[in-house]
LONU-787990 format. One record per residue: z, x, y of N, C-alpha, C in turn; chain; residue number from 1; residue in one letter. Coordinates in Angstrom, 1 decimal. Layout:
! residues N
PT     nc3     nc1     nc2    cac3    cac1    cac2     cc3     cc1     cc2  unit  pos  code
PT       Z       X       Y       Z       X       Y       Z       X       Y     A  NUM     A
...
***
This chain:
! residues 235
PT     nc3     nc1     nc2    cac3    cac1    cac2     cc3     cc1     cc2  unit  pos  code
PT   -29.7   -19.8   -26.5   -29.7   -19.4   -27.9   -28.4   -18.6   -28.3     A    1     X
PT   -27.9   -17.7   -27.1   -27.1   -17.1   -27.6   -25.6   -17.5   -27.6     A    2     X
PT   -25.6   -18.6   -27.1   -24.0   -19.5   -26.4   -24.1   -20.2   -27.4     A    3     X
PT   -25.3   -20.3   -28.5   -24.9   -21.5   -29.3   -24.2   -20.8   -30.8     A    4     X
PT   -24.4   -19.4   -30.3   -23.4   -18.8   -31.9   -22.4   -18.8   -31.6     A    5     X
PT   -21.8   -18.9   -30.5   -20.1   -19.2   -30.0   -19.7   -18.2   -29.1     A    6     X
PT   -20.7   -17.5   -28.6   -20.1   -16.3   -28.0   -19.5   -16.3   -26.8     A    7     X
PT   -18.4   -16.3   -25.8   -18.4   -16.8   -24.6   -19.2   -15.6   -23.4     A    8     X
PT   -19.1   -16.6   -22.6   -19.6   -15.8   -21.1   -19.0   -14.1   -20.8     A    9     X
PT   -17.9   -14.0   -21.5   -17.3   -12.7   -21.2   -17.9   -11.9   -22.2     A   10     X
PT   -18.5   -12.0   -23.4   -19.1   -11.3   -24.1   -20.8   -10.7   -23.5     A   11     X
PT   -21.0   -12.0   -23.6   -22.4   -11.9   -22.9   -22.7   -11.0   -21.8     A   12     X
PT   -21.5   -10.8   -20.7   -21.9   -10.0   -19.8   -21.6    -8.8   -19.4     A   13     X
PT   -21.8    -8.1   -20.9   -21.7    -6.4   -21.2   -22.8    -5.8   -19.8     A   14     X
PT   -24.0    -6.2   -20.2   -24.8    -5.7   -19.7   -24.6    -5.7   -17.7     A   15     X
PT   -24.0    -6.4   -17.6   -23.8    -6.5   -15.8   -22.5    -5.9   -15.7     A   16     X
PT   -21.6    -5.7   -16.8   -20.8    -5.4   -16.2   -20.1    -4.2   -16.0     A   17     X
PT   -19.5    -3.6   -15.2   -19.0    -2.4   -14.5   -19.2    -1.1   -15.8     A   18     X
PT   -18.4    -1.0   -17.0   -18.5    -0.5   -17.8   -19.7    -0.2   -17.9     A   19     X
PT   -20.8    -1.2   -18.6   -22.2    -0.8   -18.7   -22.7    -0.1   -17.4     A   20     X
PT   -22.5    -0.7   -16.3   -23.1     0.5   -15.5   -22.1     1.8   -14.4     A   21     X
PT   -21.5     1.6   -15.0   -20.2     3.3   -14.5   -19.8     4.1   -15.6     A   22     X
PT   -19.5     3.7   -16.8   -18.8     4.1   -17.8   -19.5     4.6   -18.7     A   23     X
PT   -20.5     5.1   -18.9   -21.6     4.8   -20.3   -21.6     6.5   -20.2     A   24     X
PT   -21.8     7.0   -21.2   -21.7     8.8   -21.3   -22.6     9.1   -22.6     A   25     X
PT   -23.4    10.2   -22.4   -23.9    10.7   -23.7   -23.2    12.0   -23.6     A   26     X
PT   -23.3    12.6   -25.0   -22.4    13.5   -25.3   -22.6    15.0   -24.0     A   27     X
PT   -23.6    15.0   -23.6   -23.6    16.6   -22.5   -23.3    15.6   -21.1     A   28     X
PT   -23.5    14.3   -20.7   -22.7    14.1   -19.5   -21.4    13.6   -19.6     A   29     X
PT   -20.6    13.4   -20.3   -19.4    13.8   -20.6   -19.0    15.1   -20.7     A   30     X
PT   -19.4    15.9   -21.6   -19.1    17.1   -21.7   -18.8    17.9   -20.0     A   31     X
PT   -20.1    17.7   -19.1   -20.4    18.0   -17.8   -19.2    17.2   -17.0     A   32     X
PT   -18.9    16.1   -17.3   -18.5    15.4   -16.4   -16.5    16.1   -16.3     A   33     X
PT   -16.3    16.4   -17.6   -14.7    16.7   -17.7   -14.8    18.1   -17.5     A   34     X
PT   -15.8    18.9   -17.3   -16.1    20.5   -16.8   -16.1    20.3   -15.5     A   35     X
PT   -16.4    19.8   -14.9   -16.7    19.2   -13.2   -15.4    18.7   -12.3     A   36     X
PT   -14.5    18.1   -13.5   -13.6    17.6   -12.9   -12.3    18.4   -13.2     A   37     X
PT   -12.2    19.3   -14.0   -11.4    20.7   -14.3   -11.8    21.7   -13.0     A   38     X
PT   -12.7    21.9   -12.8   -13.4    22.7   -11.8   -13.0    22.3   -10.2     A   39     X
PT   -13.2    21.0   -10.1   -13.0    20.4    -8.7   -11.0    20.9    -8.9     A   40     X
PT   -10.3    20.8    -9.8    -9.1    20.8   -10.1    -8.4    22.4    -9.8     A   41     X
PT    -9.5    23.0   -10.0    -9.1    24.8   -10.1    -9.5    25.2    -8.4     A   42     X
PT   -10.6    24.7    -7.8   -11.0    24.4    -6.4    -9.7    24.2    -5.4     A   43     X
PT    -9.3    23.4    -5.6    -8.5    22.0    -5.0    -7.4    22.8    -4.9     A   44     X
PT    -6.8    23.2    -6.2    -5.5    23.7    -6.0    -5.5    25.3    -5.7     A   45     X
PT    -6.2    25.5    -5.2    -6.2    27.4    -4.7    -6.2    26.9    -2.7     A   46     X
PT    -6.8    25.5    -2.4    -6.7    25.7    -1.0    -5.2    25.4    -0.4     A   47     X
PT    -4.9    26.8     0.6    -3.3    26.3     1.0    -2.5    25.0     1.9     A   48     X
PT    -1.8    25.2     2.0    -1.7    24.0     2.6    -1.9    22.5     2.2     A   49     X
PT    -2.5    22.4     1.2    -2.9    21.2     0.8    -1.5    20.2     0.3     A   50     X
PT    -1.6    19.0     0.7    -1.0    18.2     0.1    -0.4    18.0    -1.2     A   51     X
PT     0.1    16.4    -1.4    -0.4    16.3    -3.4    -1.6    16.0    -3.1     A   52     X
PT    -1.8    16.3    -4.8    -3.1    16.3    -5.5    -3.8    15.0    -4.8     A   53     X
PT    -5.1    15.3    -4.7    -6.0    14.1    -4.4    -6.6    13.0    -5.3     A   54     X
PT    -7.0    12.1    -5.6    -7.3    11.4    -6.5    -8.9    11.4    -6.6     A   55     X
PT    -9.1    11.7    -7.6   -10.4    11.9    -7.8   -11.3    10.6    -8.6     A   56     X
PT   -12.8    10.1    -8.2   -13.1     9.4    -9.0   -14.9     9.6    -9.3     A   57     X
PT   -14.6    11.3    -9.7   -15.9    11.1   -10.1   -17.1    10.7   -11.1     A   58     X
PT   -15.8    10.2   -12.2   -16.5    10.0   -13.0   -17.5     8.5   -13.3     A   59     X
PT   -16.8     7.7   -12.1   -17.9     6.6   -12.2   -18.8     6.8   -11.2     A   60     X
PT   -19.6     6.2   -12.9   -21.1     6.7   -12.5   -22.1     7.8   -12.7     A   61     X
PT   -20.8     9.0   -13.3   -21.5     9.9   -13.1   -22.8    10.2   -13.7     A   62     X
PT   -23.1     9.4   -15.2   -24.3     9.9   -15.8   -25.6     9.3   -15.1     A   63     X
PT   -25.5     8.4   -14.1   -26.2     7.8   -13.6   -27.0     8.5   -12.2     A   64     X
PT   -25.7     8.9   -11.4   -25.7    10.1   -10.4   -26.7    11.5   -11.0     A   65     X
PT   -25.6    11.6   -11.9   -26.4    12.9   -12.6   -27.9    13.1   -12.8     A   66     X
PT   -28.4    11.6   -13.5   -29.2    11.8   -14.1   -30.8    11.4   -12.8     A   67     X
PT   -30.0    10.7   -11.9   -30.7    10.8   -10.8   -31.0    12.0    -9.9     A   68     X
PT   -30.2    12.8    -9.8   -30.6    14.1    -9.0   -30.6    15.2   -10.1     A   69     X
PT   -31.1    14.7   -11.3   -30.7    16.3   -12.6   -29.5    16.4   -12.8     A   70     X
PT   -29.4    17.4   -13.6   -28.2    17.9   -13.9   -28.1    19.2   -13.5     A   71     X
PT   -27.5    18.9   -12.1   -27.8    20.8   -11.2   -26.3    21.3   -11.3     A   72     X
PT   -25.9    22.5   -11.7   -24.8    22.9   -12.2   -24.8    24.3   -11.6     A   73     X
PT   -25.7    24.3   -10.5   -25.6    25.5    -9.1   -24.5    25.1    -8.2     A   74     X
PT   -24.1    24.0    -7.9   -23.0    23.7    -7.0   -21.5    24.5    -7.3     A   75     X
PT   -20.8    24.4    -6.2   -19.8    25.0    -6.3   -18.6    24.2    -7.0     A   76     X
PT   -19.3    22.9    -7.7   -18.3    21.8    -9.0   -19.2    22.1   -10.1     A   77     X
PT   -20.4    22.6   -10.3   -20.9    22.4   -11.5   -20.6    23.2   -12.6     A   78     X
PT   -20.1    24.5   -12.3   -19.7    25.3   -13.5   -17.8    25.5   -13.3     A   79     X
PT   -17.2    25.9   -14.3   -15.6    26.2   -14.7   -15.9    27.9   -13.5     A   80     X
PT   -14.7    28.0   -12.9   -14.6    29.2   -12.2   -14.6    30.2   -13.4     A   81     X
PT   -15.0    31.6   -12.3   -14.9    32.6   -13.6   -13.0    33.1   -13.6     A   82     X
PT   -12.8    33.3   -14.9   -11.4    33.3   -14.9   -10.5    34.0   -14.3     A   83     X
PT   -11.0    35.3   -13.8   -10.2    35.9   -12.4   -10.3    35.2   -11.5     A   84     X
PT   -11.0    33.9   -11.0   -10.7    33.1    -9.9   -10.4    31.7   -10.2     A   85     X
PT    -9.9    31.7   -11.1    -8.8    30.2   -11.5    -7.5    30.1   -11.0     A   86     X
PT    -7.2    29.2   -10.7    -5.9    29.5   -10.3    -4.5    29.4   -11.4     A   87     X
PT    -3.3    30.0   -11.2    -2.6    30.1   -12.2    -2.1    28.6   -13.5     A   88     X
PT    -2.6    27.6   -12.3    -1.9    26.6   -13.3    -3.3    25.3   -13.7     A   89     X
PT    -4.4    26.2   -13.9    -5.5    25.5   -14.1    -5.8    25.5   -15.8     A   90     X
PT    -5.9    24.3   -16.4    -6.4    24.2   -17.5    -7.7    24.1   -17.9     A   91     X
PT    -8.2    24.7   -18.9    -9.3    24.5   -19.7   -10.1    23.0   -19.9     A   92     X
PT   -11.0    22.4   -19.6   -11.7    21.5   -20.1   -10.7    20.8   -21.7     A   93     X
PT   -11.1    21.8   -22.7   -10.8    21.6   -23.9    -9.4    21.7   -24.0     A   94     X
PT    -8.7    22.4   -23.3    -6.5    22.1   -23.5    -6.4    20.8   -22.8     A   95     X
PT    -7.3    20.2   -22.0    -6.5    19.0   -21.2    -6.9    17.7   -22.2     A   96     X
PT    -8.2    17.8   -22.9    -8.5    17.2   -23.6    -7.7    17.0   -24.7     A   97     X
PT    -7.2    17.8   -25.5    -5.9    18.2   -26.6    -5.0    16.9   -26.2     A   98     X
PT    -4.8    17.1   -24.4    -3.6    17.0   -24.4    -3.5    15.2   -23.7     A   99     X
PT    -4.9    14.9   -23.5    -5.1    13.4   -23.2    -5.1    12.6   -24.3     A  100     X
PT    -5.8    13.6   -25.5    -6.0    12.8   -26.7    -4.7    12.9   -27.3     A  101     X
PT    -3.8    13.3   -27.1    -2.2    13.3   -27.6    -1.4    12.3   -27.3     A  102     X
PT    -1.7    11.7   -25.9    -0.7    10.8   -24.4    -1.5     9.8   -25.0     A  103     X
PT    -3.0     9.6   -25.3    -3.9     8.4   -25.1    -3.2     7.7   -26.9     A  104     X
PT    -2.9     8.5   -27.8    -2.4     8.2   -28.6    -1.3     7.4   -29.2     A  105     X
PT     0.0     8.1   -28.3     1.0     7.9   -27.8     1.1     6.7   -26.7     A  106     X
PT     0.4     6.1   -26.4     0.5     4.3   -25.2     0.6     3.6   -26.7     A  107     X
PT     0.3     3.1   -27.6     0.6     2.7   -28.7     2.0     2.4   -28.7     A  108     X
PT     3.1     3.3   -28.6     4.5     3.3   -28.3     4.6     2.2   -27.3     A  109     X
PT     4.1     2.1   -26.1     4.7     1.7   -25.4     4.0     0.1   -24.8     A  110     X
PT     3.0    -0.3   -25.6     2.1    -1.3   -25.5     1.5    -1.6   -27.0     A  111     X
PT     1.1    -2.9   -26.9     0.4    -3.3   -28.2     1.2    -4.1   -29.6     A  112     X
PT     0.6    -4.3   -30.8     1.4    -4.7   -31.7     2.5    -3.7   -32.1     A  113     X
PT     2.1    -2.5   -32.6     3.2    -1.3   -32.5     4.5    -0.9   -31.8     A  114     X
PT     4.5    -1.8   -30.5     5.5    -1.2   -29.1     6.7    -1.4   -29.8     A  115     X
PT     7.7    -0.3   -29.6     9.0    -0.4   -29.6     9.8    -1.4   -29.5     A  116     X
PT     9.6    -2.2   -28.4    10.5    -3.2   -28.1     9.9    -4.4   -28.2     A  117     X
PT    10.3    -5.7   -28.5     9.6    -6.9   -29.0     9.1    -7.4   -27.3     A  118     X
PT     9.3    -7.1   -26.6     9.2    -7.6   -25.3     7.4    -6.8   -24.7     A  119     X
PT     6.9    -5.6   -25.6     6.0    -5.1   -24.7     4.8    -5.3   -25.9     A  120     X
PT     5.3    -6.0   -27.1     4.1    -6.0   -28.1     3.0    -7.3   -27.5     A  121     X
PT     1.8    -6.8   -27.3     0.8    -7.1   -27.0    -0.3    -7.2   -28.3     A  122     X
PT    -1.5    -7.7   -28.0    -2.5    -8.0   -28.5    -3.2    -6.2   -29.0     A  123     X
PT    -4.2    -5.8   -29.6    -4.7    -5.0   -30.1    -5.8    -5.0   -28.6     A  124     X
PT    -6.3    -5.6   -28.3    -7.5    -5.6   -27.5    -6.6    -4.8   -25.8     A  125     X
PT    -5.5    -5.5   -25.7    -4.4    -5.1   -24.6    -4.4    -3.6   -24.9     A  126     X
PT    -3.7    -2.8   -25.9    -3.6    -1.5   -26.3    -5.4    -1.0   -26.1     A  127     X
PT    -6.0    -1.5   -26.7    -7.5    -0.4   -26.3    -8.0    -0.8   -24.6     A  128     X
PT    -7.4    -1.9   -24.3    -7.6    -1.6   -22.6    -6.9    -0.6   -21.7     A  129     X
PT    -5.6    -0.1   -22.4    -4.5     0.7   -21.7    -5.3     2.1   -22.1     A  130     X
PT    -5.7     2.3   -23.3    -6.5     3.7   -23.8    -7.6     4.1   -22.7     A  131     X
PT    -8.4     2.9   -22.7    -9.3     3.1   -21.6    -9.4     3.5   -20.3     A  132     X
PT    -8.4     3.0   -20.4    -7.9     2.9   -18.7    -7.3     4.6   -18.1     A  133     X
PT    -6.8     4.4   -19.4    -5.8     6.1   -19.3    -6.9     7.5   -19.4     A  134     X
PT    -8.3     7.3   -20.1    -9.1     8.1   -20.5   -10.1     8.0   -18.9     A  135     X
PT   -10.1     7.2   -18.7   -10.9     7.3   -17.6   -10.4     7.8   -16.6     A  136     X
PT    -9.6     7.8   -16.3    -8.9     8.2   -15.1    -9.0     9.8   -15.5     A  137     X
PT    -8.6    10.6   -16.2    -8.9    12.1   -16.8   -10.0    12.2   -17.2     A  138     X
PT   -10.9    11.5   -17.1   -12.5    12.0   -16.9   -12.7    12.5   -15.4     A  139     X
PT   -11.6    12.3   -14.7   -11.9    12.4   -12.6   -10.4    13.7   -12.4     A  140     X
PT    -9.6    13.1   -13.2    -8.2    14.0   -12.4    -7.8    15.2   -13.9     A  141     X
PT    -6.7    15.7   -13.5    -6.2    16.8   -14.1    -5.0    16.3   -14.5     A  142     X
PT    -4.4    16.6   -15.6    -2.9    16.8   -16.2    -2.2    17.5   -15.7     A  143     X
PT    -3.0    18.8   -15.0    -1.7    19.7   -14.0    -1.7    19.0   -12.9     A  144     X
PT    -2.3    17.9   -12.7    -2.3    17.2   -11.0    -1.3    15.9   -11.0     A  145     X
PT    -1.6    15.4   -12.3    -1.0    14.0   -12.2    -0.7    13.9   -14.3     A  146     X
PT     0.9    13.7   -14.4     1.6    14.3   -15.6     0.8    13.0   -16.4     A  147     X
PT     0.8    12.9   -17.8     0.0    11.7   -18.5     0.9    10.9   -18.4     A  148     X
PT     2.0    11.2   -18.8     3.2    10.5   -19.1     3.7     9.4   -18.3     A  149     X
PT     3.4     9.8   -17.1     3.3     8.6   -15.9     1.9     7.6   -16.1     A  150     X
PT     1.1     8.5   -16.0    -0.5     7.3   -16.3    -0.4     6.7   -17.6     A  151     X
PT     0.1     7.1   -18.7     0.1     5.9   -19.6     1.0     5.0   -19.4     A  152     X
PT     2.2     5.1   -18.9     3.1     3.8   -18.8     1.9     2.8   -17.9     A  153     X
PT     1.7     4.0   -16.9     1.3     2.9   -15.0    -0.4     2.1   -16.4     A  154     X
PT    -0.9     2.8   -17.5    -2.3     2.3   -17.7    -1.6     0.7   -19.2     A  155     X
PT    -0.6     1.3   -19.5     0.4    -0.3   -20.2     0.3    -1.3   -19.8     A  156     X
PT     1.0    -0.6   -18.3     1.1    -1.9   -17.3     0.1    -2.4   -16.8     A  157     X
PT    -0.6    -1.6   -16.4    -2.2    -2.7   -15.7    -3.0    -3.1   -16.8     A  158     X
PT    -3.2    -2.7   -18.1    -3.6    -3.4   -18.9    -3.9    -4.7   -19.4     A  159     X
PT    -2.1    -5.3   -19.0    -1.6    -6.7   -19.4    -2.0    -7.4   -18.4     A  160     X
PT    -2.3    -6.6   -16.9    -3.0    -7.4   -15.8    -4.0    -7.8   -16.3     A  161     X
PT    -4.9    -7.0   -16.4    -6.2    -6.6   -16.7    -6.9    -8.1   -17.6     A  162     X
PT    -6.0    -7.8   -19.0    -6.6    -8.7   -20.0    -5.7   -10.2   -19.9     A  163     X
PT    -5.1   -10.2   -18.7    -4.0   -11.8   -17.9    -3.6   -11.9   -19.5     A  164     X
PT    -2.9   -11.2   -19.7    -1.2   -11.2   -20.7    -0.1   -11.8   -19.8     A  165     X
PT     0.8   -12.1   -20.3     2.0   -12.3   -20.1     2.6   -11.2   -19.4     A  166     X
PT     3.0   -10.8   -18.6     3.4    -9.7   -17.6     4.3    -9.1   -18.5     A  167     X
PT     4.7    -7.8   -18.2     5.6    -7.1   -18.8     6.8    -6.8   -18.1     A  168     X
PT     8.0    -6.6   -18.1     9.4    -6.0   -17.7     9.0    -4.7   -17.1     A  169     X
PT     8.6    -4.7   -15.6     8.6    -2.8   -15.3     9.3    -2.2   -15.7     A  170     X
PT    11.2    -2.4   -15.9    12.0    -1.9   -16.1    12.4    -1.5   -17.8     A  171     X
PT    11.2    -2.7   -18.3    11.6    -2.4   -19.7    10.8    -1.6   -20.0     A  172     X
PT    10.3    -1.0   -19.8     8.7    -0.4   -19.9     9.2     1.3   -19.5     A  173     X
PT     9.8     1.1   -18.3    10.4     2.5   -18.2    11.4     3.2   -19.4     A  174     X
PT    12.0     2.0   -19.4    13.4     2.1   -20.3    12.3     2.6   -22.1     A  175     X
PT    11.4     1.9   -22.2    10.9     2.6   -23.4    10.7     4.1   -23.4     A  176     X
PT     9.8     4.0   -22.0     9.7     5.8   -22.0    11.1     6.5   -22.6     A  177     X
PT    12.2     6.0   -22.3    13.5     6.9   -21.9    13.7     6.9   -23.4     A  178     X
PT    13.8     5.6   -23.8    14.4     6.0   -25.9    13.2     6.6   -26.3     A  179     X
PT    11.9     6.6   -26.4    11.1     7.7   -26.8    11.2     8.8   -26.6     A  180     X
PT    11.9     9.3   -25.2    12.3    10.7   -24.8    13.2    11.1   -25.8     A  181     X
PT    14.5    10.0   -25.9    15.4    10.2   -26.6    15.2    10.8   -28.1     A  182     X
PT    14.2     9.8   -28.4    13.8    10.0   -30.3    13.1    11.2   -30.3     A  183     X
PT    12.4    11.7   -29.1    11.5    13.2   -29.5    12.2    14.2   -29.1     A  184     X
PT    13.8    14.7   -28.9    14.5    15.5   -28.6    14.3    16.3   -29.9     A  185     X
PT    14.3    16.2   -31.0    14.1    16.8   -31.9    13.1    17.7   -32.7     A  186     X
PT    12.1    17.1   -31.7    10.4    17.6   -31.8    10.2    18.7   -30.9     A  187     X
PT    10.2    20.2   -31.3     9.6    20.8   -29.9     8.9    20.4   -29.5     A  188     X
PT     7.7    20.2   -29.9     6.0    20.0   -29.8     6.2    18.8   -28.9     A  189     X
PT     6.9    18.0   -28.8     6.4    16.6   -28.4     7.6    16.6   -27.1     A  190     X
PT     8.7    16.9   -26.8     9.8    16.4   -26.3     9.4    17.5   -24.7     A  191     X
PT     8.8    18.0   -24.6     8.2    18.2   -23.6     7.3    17.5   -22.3     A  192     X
PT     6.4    16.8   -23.5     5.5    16.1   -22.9     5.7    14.6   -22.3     A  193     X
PT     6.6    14.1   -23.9     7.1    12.7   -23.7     8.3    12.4   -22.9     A  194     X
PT     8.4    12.7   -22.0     9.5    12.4   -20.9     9.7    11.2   -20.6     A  195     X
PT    10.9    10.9   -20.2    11.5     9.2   -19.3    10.8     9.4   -17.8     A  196     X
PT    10.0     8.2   -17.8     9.2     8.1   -16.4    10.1     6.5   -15.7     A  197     X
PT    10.3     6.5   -14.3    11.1     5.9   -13.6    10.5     4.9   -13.3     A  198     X
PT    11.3     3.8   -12.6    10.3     2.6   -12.8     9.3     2.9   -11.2     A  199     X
PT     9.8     3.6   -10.0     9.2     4.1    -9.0     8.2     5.1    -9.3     A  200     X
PT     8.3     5.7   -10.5     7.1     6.6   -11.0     6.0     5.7   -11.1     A  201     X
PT     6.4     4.9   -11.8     5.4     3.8   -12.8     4.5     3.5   -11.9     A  202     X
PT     5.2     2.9   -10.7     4.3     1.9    -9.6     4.0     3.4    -9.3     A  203     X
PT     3.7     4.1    -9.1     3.2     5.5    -7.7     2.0     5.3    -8.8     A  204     X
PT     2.1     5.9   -10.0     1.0     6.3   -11.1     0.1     5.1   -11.0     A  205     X
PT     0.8     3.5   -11.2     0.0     2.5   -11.1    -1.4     2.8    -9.8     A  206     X
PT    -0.7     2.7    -8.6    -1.7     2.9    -7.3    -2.6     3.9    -7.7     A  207     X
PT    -2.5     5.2    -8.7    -3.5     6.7    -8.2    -4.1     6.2    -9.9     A  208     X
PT    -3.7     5.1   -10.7    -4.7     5.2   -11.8    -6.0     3.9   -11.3     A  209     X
PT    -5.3     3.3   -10.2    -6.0     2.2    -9.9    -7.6     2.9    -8.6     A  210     X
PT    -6.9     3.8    -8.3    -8.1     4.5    -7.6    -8.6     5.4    -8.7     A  211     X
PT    -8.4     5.7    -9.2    -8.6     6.4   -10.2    -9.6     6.1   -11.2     A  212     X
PT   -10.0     5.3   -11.0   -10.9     4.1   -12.0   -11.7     3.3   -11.0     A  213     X
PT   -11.5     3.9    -9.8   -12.5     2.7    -8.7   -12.3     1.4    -9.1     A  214     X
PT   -11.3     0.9    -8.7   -10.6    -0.5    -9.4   -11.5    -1.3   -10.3     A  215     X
PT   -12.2    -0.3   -11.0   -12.8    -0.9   -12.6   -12.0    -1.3   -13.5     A  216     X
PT   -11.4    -2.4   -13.7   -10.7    -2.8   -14.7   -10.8    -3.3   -15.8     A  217     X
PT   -12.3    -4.1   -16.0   -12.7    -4.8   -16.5   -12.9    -3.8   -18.2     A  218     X
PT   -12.2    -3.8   -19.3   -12.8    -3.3   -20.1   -13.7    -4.1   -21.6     A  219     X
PT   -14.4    -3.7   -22.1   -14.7    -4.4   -23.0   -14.9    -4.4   -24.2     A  220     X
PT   -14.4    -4.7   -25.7   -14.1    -4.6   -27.0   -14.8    -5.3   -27.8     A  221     X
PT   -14.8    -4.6   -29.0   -15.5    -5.3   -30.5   -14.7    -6.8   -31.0     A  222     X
PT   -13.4    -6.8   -30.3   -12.3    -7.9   -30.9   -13.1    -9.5   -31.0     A  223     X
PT   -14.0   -10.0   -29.6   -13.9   -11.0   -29.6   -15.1   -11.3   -30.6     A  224     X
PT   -15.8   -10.4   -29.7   -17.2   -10.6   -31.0   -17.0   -10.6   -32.5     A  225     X
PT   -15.8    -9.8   -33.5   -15.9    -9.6   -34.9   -15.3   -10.9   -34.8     A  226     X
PT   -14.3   -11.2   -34.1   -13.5   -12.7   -33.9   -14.2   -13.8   -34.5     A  227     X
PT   -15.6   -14.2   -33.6   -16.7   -14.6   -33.5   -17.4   -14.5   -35.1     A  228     X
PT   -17.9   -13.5   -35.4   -18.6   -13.6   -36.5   -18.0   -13.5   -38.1     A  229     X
PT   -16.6   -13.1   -38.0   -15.7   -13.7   -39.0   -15.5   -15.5   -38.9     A  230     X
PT   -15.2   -15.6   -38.3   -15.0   -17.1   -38.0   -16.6   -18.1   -38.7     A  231     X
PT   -17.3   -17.1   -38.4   -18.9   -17.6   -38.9   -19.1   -17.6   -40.3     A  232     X
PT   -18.5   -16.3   -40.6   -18.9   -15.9   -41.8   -17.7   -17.1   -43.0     A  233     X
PT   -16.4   -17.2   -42.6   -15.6   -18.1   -43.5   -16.5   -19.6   -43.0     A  234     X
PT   -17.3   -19.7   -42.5   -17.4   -21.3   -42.4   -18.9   -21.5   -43.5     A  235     X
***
C-alpha cells in the first residue's frame, strides 16, 4: 500500500534504521546526554599523562541506554564537576552549544547550494547530512578536544559520501576554509573561530568524526518525501 504512493525503500525504512534507533532524543536525554559528555571532557582532561583527546561515542544510543538502566546521575559522568574541580580549559554544556550552533551554521559556506565555490555546491539534503553529522559527533566530544572547524570541513566531506554525490576536491574544500578565513579577518567575533584547516587536518577530523558517529552515516530528511507529495499534489 505504501510503495504504491511512490515512496521508495529508502524512505520506508526510517523505522529500522540506525537514526531511529541511536539518534532519537527527548528534550532531558539530550539535555543529560551533552552534560555527560562535557563532564566525561572535564574528567579526561585533568588525567596526566594522557594523550590526545580520546574519541568519544556516547551518544549513540544513549536515550535507549539511559532509559534502560534509569536515568542515574550518581556516577562519576552523570553530573557537570563542581567548579573548583573543573579543569582550566573546560567548557559549559551551554558555551559549547553556542558554539556548535555557530560552526553547524557556518558548513553552509562550505557545502550545499550556498558553497562558495561552484565546485562544492551540493544538493540541500547533502548540507543537512553534513549538519547532522557535525552535531552528532558534539553530542560525544568537546570543542576544547577536537576544534569544529576541522569537523565541519571532515562532516562536508563525508556527507557527499554518505548521500553518493559526486566527490568533492579535498584540496578545494580546504582552500575554501582558507578564503573564509580570509573574508572573516575583519570580524572579531568570527575570525577566531573560522580558521584555514589543511587538507591533512581534513582527513585526521574525517577518521575521529567517523568514530565519532559509530560509523552511522546513514542520515534521513523531509526532502524526498515533500518531493513525493508535491509531485502528487501538482498531478
Amino acid at each position: 500500500l505504501l510503495l504504491s504512493t511512490g515512496y521508495t525503500m529508502g524512505e520506508l525504512d526510517f523505522d529500522r534504521s540506525t537514526q531511529a534507533k541511536h539518534w532519537m532524543f527527548d528534550e532531558d536525554s539530550l539535555r543529560q546526554c551533552r552534560e555527560e559528555a562535557c563532564a566525561i571532557q572535564s574528567l579526561d582532561g585533568a588525567l596526566p599523562g594522557r594523550g590526545g583527546p580520546r574519541i568519544q561515542k556516547i551518544a549513540c544510543g544513549y536515550a535507549k541506554k539511559k532509559g534502560a538502566v534509569g536515568m542515574d546521575t550518581s556516577g562519576p559522568w552523570g553530573e557537570m564537576p563542581a567548579e573548583g574541580n573543573r579543569s582550566p580549559f573546560t567548557m559549559s554544556p551551554q558555551d559549547q552549544e553556542t558554539l556548535v550552533h555557530f560552526h553547524a551554521h557556518q558548513i553552509q559556506r562550505l557545502i550545499g547550494p550556498n558553497a562558495i565555490f561552484p565546485l562544492l555546491r551540493r544538493g540541500a539534503s547533502v548540507l543537512s547530512t553534513a549538519i547532522m553529522l557535525f552535531r552528532r559527533f558534539y553530542l560525544s566530544n568537546s570543542v576544547v578536544d577536537f576544534h569544529p572547524r576541522s569537523i565541519a570541513a571532515a562532516s562536508a566531506l563525508l556527507a557527499v559520501k554518505a548521500d553518493c554525490e559526486r566527490r568533492i576536491p579535498i584540496d578545494v574544500l580546504s582552500h575554501a576554509t582558507w578564503v573564509i578565513q580570509m573574508k572573516a579577518q575583519n570580524a572579531p567575533l568570527c575570525r577566531d573561530e573560522l580558521r584555514a584547516v589543511t587538507v591533512k587536518e581534513i582527513e585526521e577530523a574525517e577518521r575521529a568524526l567517523l568514530q565519532g558517529c559509530d560509523y552511522h552515516l546513514r542520515c534521513h530528511h523531509p526532502y524526498g518525501a515533500i518531493k513525493v507529495l508535491a509531485s502528487e499534489v501538482t498531478c
